[in-house]
N, C-alpha and C positions, 0 to 999 in steps of 0.2 A: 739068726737074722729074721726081723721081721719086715711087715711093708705095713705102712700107714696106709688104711683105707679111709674114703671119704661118704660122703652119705653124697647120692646122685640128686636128692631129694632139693640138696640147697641149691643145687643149678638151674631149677627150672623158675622159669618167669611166670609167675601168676596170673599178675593185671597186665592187660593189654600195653603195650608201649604205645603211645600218640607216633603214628608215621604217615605222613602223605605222600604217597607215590609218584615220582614225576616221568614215569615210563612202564615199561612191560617189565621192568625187576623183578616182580612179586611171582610171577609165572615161569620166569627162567628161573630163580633161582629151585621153584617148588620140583621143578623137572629135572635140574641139576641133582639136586638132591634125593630124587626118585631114583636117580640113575648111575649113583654113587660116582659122582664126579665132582672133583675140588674146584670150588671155587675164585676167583680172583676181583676182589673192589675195587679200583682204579678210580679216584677224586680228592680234591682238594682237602685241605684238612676244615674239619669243621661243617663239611656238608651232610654231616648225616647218616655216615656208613655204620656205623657202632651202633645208633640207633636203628638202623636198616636189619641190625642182624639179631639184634635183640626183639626188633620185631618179627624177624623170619624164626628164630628159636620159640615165643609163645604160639606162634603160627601150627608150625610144625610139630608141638605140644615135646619139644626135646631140652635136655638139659643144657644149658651153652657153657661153655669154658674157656678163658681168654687168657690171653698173652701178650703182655705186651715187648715187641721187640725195638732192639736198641745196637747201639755200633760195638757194645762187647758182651753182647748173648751167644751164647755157646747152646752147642747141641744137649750138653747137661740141662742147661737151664730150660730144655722141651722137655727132655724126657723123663729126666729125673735123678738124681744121686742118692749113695749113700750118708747117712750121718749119726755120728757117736749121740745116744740120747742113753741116760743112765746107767753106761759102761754097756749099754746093747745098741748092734750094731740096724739101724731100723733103713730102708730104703722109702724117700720119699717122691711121689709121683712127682713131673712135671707137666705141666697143661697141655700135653699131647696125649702122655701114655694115659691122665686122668680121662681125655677124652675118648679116648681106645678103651680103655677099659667098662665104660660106662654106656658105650654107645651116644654120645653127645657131639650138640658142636661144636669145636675148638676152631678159634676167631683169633689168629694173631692180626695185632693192630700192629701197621707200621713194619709188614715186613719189610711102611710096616700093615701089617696085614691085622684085620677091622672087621667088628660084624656090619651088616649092612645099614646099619642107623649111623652109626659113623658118619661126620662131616665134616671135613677138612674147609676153611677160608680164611685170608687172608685179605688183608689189605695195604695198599700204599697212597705216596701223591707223586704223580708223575710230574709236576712239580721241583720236586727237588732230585738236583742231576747226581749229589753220591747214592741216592737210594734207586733211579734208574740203572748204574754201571754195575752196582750189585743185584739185581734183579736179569742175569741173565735169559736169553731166548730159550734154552735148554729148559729153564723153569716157568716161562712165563707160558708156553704153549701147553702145559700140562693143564691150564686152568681153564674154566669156563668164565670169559671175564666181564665183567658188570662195568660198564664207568657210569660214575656219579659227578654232579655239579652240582649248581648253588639254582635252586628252586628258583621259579620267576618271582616276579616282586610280588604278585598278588600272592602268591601260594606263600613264599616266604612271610609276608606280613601276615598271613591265617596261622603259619606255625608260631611264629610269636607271640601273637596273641593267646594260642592254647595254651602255649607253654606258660606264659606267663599272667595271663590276665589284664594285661595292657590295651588300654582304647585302642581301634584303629586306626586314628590320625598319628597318634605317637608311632604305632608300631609299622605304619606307612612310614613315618619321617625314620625312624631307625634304619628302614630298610633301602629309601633313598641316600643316606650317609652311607650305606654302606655300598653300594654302586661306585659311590664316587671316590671312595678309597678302593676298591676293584678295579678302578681304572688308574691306578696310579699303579700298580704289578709291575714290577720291570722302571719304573721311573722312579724310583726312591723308596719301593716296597716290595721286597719277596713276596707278599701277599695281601689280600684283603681283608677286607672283617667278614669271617666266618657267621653263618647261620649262629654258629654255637654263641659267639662273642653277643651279636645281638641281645641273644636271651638273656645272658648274663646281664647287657646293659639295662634291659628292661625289666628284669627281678629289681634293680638296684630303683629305677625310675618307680615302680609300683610301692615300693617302701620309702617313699618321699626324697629321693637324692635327686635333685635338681639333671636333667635332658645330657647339659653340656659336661656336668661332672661325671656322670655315669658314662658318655661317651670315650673321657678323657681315660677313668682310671679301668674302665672294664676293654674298649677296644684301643684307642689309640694308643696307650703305652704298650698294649699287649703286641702290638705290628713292631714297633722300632723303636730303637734307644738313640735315633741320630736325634740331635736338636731342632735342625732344620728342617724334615720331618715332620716332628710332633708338633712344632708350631701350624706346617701346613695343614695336619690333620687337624687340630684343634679348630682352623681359622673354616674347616668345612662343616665342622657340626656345631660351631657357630653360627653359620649359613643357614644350615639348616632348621636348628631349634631356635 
């Protein structure tokens, strides 16, 4: 039996990640992690946590390792199993024990004894009520917990702009559309338009796709499949651009 090893070399982040800070994050997590203590992200989807941690991994000059978890993830699929590879029996890590093994971060999105570079984090959206009932207290008090949200407009319209190269009036007006589907949460939408979604729509506006069509195919189809819905969304980045 053998074990696939990996090279620790390809987990680490080179070039800085663009993050703007909208609290003391950046100091708790650095102390958390002085102090060998797991983590917990608590925020919406699309506000920034993935990049939050990708930014604490080049920070902390450590390899990261992620995971993404799901409604039929097993313990195997952390740690690791065996599998037949040319009549030999080889075991292959999973983005735990890689992380274990390597001294790195391991970053499950969406949710054993460690040298001290070891970093356990996790993240959720409290948000949604099946990934609350499975997130018992017994596991939640284990964590040092972070919560995240959705940047003010000014800070949000700066990251959009970095990210994408988009004027400020556009990426002002992106940022105000997406307020006004944030306040529709709970009236015909589980959620709003993400930070993330933004960017998306404004990669598509910076390579000439017209305000309303980039609005349409990169956020509001991406919120809901009701009709009656995506008309009202449409009829607000109408409004807007």
């Amino acid at each position: 039996m053998t074990v696939q090893a990996i090279k620790p070399e390809e987990y680490f982040i080179e070039n800085e990640p663009y993050y703007e800070p909208i609290g003391d994050e950046l100091s708790v997590f650095e102390a958390a992690y002085k102090n060998q203590l797991p983590i917990l992200l608590k925020g919406p989807t699309g506000c920034g946590k993935t990049r939050f941690m990708e930014h604490m991994a080049w920070r902390l000059k450590r390899p990261l390792i992620t995971g993404s978890c799901h409604d039929d993830l097993t313990a195997s699929d952390l740690v690791g199993r065996y599998l037949i590879t040319g009549g030999e029996t080889v075991w292959v890590d999973g983005p735990l024990a890689r992380a274990v093994r390597n001294g790195a971060i391991c970053y499950l999105d969406e949710i054993v004894e460690a040298g001290p570079e070891f970093c356990m984090a996790i993240s959720y959206n409290p948000g949604y009520q099946s990934v609350l009932k499975d997130l018992k207290q017994s596991t939640r008090q284990r964590f040092v917990a972070l919560e995240f949200d959705y940047p003010s407009a000014a800070l949000e319209a700066k990251i959009v702009m970095n990210e994408t190269g988009i004027d400020a009036a556009q990426a002002e007006q992106l940022v105000k559309f997406a307020h006004m589907t944030r306040n529709l949460k709970g009236s015909g939408l589980e959620e709003g338009a993400s930070t993330r979604l933004l960017v998306h729509a404004a990669k598509l506006m910076t390579d000439g796709v017209s305000p309303v069509v980039a609005c349409r195919t990169c956020i509001a189809e991406a919120l809901t499949d009701d009709a009656e819905m995506l008309v009202a969304v449409h009829e607000l980045s109408a409004s807007v651009f």
